[in-house]
Structure formats: C-alpha cells, structure tokens
N, C-alpha and C positions, 0 to 999 in steps of 0.2 A: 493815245500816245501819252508817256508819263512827263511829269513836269519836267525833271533832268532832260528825256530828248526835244521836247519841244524851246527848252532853253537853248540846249547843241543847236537845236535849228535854225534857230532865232541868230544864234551867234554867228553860224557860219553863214547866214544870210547878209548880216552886219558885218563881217568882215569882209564879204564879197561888196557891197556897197559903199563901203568909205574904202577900199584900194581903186574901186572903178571911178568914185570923184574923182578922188588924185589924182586919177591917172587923165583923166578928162580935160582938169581942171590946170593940170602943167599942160596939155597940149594945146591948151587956148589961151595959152598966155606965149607962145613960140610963134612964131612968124609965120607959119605955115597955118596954124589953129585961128590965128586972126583974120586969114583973108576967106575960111572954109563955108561955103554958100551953105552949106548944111546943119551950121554951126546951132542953131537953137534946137537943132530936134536932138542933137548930139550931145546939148550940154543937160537935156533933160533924160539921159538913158539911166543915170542915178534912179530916177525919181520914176522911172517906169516900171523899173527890176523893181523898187519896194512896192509898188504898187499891185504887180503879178503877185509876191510874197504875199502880201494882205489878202488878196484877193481869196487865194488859196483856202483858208481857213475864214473865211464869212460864210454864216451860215446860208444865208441866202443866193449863193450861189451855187448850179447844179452839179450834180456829181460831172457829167460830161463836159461843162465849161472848165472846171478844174482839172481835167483830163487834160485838157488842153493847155491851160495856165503854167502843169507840170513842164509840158513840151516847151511853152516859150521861157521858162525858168532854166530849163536845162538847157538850150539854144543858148541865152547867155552867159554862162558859165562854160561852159564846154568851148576846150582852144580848138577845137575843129568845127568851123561853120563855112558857110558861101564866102563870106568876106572876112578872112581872119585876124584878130585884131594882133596876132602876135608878127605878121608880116607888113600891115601898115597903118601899125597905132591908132589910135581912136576913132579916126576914120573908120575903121573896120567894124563898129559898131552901126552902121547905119541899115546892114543887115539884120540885128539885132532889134533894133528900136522897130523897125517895118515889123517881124512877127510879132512884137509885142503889143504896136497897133493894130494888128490883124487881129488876134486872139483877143483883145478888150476890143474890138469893134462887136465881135461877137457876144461877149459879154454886155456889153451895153443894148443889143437888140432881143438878149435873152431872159434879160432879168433890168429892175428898175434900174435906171442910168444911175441914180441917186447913191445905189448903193458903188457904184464905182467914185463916184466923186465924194461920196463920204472918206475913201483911203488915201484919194490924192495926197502927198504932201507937196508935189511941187507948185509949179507959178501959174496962174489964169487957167480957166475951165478947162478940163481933160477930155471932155466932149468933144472941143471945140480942137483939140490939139488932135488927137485921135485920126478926127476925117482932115486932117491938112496934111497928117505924114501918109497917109494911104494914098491921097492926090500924089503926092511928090514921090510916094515910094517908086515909082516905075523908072523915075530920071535918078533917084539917089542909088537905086542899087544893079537896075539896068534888066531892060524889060524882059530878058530870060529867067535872071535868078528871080525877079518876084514873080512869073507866073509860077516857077520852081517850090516857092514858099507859098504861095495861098494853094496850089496841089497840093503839097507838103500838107496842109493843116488841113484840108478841105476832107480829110479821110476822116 
C-alpha cells in the first residue's frame, strides 16, 4: 500500500472516530444517555473501532484474524447492522461493540494478549473489558441476534 492510500486510510478511519465520539459523547450527556445501563461499554466503542484499525496492520497478527478484524470494521461503519444506529442513536452500537469483543476475544486467544493491549488507547485493561462485554452481550443485544453474530463470525 503507498504512503498517499495508507494516509486516505488513516484519515477515513479518523474521521469515522471523532464523528462516532461526538456522536456518543452528546448522547450521554441527554437524559436518556444518562440513565443507559449499557453506558461504559458504549462510551468505549470510540476506542474499540481504533483498536480493530491498529490491529489490522500489526504485524503480528495473522492473516485470518485480520480477516476478521476487516469484518468487524466494516459492521461499524456500515448504516445496515442488527441494531442500526441510524434508528436508535447510540444505543445501536451495542451490536457493534459485541463483534468487536467477539473478534478481539479471538484475537487475544490467537496471538499474545500483549500485542492487543499494546493498541488500546482507551481506559483500564482491554482484557478485562473484552470478557465483561461478551458476558453481557446476550442481555445487551438479545439472545437471537448474538447467537446471529458469533454464527456470523464463527465462519
């Protein structure tokens, strides 16, 4: 890849990541964002999407994890998912954040955890966040759609 597209890439990933703060970041400041039991795994989907990005281009990661990494990249960008955020705002991400813990759980049993926690930018151990939103994914997104998404991934 030449410097120019990896730049383009770089960019368009950064522009997708500071709209989805914002976008996050005003709905938990509105009445409804404040009382949402989902709320820390929601205000970390910023910091999960850069983390799939990183992921992608470490070299220590294998080609078929990054195969996968593509898929939960494109699941958050893409307006057509299970829970779509263009019908109920941020909330809609918690389909989102689930494959993205699914696909780095993968990651972390595939290759040294280490190298996942070296990309983290966000808050407290990604380890430890990881297996708390796969616990909860069954009640956040409702136990059809995630058996739907680890089928999904499990190919």
């Amino acid at each position: 890849m030449s410097d120019q597209m990896r730049n383009d890439h770089e960019n368009d990933h950064n522009d997708f990541y500071q709209s989805l703060r914002k976008k996050i970041k005003d709905y938990f400041t509105s009445e409804e964002g404040k009382t949402n039991k989902y709320a820390e795994y929601i205000l970390i989907a910023p910091d999960l999407f850069h983390l799939l990005c990183k992921l992608t281009i470490d070299k220590e990661v294998n080609v078929d994890d990054k195969a996968k990494l593509a898929i939960a990249i494109a699941y958050f960008v893409s307006p057509i998912d299970l829970i779509p955020e263009l019908f109920v705002g941020p909330v809609g991400f918690v389909d989102d954040i689930s494959v993205a813990a699914y696909v780095l759980n993968t990651i972390i049993n595939n290759t040294n955890p280490e190298v996942v926690r070296r990309h983290w930018a966000g808050e407290g151990d990604i380890l430890i966040k990881v297996q708390e939103i796969i616990k909860v994914a069954d009640n956040m997104v409702g136990t059809g759609l995630w058996k739907k998404i680890k089928e999904m991934l499990s190919k």
